[in-house]
N, C-alpha and C positions, 0 to 999 in steps of 0.2 A: 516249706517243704518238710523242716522236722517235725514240725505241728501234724501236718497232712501223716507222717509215717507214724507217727504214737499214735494217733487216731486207728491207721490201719491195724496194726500191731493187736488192739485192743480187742477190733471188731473179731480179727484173727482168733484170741483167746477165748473169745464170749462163745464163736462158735464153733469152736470145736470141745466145749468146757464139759458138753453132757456125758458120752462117751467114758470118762475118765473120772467122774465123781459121783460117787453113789448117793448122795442123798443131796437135797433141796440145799441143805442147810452149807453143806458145801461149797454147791453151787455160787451159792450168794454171796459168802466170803470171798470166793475167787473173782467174781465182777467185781464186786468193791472196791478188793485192792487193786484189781486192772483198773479200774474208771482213775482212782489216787491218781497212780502213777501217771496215765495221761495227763491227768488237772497239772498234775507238779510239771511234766514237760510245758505246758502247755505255759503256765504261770512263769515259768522259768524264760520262753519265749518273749513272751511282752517287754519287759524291761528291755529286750538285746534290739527288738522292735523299733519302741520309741527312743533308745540311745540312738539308732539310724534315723530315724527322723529328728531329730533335734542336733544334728551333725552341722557344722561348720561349713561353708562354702565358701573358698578364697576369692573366687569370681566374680557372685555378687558382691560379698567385703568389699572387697577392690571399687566396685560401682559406686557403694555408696558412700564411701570416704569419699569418691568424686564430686557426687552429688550434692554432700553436705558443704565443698569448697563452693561448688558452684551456687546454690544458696546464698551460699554467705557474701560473695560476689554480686548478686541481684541486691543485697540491702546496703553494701558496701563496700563499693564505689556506686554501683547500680543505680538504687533509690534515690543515693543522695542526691548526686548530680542532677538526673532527673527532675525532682525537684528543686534543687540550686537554681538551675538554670530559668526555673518558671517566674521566680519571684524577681520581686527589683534586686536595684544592685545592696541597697540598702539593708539587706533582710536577707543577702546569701547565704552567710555564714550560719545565720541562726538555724536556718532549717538543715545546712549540714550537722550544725552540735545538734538539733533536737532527732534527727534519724542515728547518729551514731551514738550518741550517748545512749539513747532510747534501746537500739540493737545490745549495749552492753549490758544493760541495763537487767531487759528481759534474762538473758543467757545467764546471769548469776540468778534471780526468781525461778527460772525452769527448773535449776536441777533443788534448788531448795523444797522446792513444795506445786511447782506448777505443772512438771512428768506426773507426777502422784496423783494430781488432783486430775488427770485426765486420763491415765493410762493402768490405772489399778480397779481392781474392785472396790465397785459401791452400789448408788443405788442409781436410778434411770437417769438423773440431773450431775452427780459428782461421783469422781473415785473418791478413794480413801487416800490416807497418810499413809500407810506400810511404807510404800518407796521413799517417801520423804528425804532429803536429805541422800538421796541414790542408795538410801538403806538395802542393804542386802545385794547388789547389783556388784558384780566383780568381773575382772576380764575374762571370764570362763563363762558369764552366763550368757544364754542365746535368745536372742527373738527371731524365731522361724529358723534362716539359716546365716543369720548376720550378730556381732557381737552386739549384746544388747543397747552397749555403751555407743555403741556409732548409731542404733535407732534413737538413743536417748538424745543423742547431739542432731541428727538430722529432723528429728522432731523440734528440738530448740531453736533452729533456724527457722520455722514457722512460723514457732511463735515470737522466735524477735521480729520476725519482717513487718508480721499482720497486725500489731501497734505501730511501729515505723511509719505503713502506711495512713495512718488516721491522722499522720502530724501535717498534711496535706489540708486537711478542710477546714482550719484555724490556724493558717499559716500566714507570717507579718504583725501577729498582734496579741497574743498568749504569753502571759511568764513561761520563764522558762523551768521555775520552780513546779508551776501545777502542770506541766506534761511530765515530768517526772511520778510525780504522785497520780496521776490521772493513771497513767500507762502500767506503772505497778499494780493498781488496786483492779483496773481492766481485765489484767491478765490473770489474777487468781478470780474472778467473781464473771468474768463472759465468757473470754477467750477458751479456760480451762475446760469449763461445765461445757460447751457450745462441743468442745472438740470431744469430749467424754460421750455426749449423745451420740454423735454421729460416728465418731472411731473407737471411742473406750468400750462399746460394750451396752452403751445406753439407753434412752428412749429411742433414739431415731432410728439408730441401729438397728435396734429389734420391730420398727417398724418396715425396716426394708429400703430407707431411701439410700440414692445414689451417689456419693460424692467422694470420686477417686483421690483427687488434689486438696482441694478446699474452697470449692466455692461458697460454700455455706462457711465453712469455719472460718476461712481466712477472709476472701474479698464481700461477700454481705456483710458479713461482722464487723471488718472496718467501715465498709461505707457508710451503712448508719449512724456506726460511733463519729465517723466524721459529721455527718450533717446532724447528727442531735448535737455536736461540739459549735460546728461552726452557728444554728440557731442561737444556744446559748450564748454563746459570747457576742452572739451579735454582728454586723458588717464594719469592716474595715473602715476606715475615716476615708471620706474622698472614694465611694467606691460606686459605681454607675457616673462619678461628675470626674474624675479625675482618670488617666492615663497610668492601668498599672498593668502594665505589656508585661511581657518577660524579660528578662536583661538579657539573656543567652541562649537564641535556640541549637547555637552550635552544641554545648553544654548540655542540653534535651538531651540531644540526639544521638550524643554518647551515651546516654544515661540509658534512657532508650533502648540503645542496642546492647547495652551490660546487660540488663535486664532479660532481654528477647532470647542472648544466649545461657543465662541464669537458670530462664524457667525451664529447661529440658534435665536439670538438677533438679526441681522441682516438682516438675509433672511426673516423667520419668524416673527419676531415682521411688518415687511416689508406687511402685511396681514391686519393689523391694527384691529384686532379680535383674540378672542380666541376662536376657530369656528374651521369646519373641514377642510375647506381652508387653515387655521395652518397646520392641521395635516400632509396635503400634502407637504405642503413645507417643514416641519422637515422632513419626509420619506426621499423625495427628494434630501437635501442637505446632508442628512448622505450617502446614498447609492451612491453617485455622488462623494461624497469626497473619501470613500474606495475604489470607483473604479476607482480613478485616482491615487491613490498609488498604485495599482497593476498594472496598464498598465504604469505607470514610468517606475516602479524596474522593469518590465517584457522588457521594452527597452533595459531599463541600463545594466540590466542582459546578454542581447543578446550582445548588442551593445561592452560593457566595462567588463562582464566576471564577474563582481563583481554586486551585488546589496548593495547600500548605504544607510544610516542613513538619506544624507544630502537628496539622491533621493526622498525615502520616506515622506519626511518632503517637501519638496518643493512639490511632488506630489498632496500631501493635500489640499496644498493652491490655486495648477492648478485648481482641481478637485473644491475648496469653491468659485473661482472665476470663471471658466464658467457655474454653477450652478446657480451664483445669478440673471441672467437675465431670467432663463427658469425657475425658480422653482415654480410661480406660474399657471404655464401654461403648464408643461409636467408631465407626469407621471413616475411613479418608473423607471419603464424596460427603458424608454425615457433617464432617467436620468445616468443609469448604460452607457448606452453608449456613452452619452454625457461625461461622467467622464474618462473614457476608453482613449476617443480620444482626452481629452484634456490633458491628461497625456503627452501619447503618441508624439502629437503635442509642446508641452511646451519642452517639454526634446529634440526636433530637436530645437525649436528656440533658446533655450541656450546653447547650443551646436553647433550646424551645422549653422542657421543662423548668429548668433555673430562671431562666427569664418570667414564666408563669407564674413562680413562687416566689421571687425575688431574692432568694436566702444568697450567702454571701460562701460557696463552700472554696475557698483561695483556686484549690487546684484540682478539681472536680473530682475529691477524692467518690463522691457516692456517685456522679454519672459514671463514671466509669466503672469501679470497681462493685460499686452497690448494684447498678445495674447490668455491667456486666454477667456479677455472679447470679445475680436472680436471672438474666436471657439463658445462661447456661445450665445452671441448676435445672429449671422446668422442662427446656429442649432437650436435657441429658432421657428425659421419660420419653420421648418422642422417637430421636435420633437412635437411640440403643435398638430399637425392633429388627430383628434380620433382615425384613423385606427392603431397609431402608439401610442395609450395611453395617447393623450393629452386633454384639455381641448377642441380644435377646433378652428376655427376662428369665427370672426367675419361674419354677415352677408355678402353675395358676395360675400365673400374673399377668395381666392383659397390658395396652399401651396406657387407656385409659386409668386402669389403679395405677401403674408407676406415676405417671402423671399426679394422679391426687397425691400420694407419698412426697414427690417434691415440691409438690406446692406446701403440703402441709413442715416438710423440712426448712421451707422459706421460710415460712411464719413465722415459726418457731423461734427460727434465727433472728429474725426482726423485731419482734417482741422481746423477747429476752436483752436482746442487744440493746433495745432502744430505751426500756426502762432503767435497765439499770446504769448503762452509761448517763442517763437523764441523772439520778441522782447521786452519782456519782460527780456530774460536775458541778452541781449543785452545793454538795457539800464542800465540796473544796472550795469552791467562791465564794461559801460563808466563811471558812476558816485562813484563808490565804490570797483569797480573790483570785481572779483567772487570768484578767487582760492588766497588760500595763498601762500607765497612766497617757493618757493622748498628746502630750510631749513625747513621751518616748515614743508610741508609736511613729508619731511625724519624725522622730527624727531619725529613725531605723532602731528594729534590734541589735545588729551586732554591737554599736558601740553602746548600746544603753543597757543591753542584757548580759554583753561577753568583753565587750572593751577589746575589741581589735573589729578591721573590716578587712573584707577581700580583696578589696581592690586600694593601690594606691597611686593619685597624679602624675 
């Protein structure tokens, strides 16, 4: 409004300037210094401008300290268990030390150099160092309207979870020493760069593609590093000839549902407001998760005669992982069917595809999350069109370019992922080797890698 009235003020002077000054020369001086004086209000505005925009919001704050608990809750107790429960009894403990060491692990790498390396200026592939070390970040400074420091931690929940998850596709038979070194060197060299493209600012970014949550950054990025892991290293001893069920589906099914109500911190906090854009993505990620439980066991059911516990509990997580790329950008009905066919989809890949390739991935870290996030990634170009409940595209942008944008964001993802975790595990098996020796594994990790088990006679 002050802007608008110096503006007035000005035109005011300009004309009524002739009247009152007899020569040209006058004249001009007198605009002049009118136009100044506008510029100076004017200039003077902006600052008072962008201090309101860059303002504080207690409401969202509040969100996303939730957010970031609940996060942390999907990777621990969540994950763990989750996992726990998949493996024998033999090998519980280790895949709980290798997710919760793993989750600390990252959390100290993040604020050292792995915020920076995704969330600063650089070039299409990395940020930069500036941040390094949470350089310059103090509890006054803002991202949008939340304190930076609480984007910096609910970002670090990401990226702990999204190696957490890769401990799954070489799970029973990995030192415990090289998931350490794997998961650190992962997370400045994939994870970083992978999330810099698509949320820093980067190639992907500025290509347009889609991905609210992380289906690209977080669930393709593990599943590949899982199955290029679990190739590498090879299959389990005793595996297609031997009995390696789960020890707990009770255990699952906790896990399971830590998770289910985790990822609404996830998806949701993912909106960075507590606004109705929330509300969509909560709708979203429930009605997408039930409905890839029902189109599992609706498989399972046909396929196997029996509908399962373990069905239903993996369905969920199908369903929470190709949801997290669309959920800010499809609507309900969008989402019910996105849930449906990634169920559906998920239950051929760990079953019918793995069988086909024969690889060894322990706990189907890529059917599910590998393929979940690519069924969700590419249907986010589909399911987003208004006609079909979504939010729409951007300017220009038809169903079919969004479309190539996520496929070309898949690839991306998958390449980058797949090479460089290749030698990355690579080099560590030349320098420390990867699997333990085949005594140990027969006889379990916990007491040959950690020296205590979970369970006692």
């Amino acid at each position: 409004m002050k802007k608008f009235l110096a503006l007035l003020a000005a035109a005011f002077v300009l004309g009524t300037a002739g009247p009152v000054f007899a020569d040209e020369e006058a004249t001009t001086t007198t605009v002049t210094e009118t136009t100044e004086v506008a510029a100076e209000v004017v200039e003077a505005e902006a600052p008072a401008a962008a201090e309101e925009e860059a303002k504080l919001d207690s409401g969202n704050t509040a969100w996303m300290l939730t957010s970031t608990v609940l996060v942390i809750m999907m990777a621990i107790p969540g994950l763990a268990l989750f996992y726990g429960g998949l493996v024998r009894t033999k090998n519980m403990l280790s895949v709980l030390m290798q997710v919760f060491v793993t989750f600390s692990l990252m959390s100290v790498l993040w604020v050292i150099a792995g915020y920076s390396l995704a969330f600063t200026e650089g070039n299409a592939l990395f940020g930069g160092f500036s941040k390094a070390f949470l350089s310059g970040i103090t509890s006054d400074s803002l991202t949008g309207s939340i304190p930076e420091l609480v984007f910096v931690t609910f970002q670090l929940t990401f990226a702990s979870i999204t190696p957490a998850l890769i401990v799954g596709g070489f799970a029973e038979r990995i030192k415990f020493s090289a998931v350490l070194w794997f998961m650190a060197l992962w997370l400045l060299l994939v994870y970083a760069p992978v999330a810099h493209m698509v949320w820093g600012g980067g190639f992907l970014a500025e290509l347009g593609a889609k991905d609210f949550a992380g289906g690209t950054v977080v669930h393709i990025n593990a599943g590949i590093a899982a199955l290029i892991g679990a190739i590498v290293l090879g299959k389990r001893i005793g595996y297609g000839k031997e009995s390696m069920a789960p020890h707990s589906l009770t255990m699952t099914m906790i896990g399971a549902s830590l998770l289910w109500v985790g990822w609404f911190g996830f998806n949701v906090g993912s909106q960075l407001a507590a606004d109705g854009g929330a509300g969509l993505v909560m709708v979203n990620t429930q009605v997408a998760t039930a409905a890839a439980v029902l189109g599992w066991l609706f498989i399972e059911w046909l396929v196997k005669g029996k509908p399962s516990m373990l069905g239903g509990a993996s369905g969920a997580v199908a369903g929470l992982v190709a949801i997290t790329p669309a959920c800010g950008f499809v609507g309900p009905m969008g989402s019910i069917i996105l849930g449906v066919i990634a169920g559906v989809v998920c239950f051929w890949a760990v079953t019918g595809l793995k069988s086909m390739f024969r690889y060894d991935d322990s706990l189907d870290v890529f059917g599910v999350h590998g393929i979940g996030g690519i069924v969700g990634a590419v249907l986010t170009g589909v399911l987003m069109a208004p006609g079909l409940g979504g939010v729409g595209f951007d300017e220009g942008i038809t169903m079919g370019a969004q479309v190539w944008k996520q496929i070309v964001a898949v690839l991306v993802t998958i390449v980058w992922c797949a090479v460089v975790s290749f030698i990355l595990f690579k080099i560590i098996d030349l320098v420390i080797g990867l699997r333990v020796s085949e005594d140990k594994e027969r006889e379990g990790l916990d007491i040959t890698e950690h020296g205590e088990t979970a369970y006692h006679p």
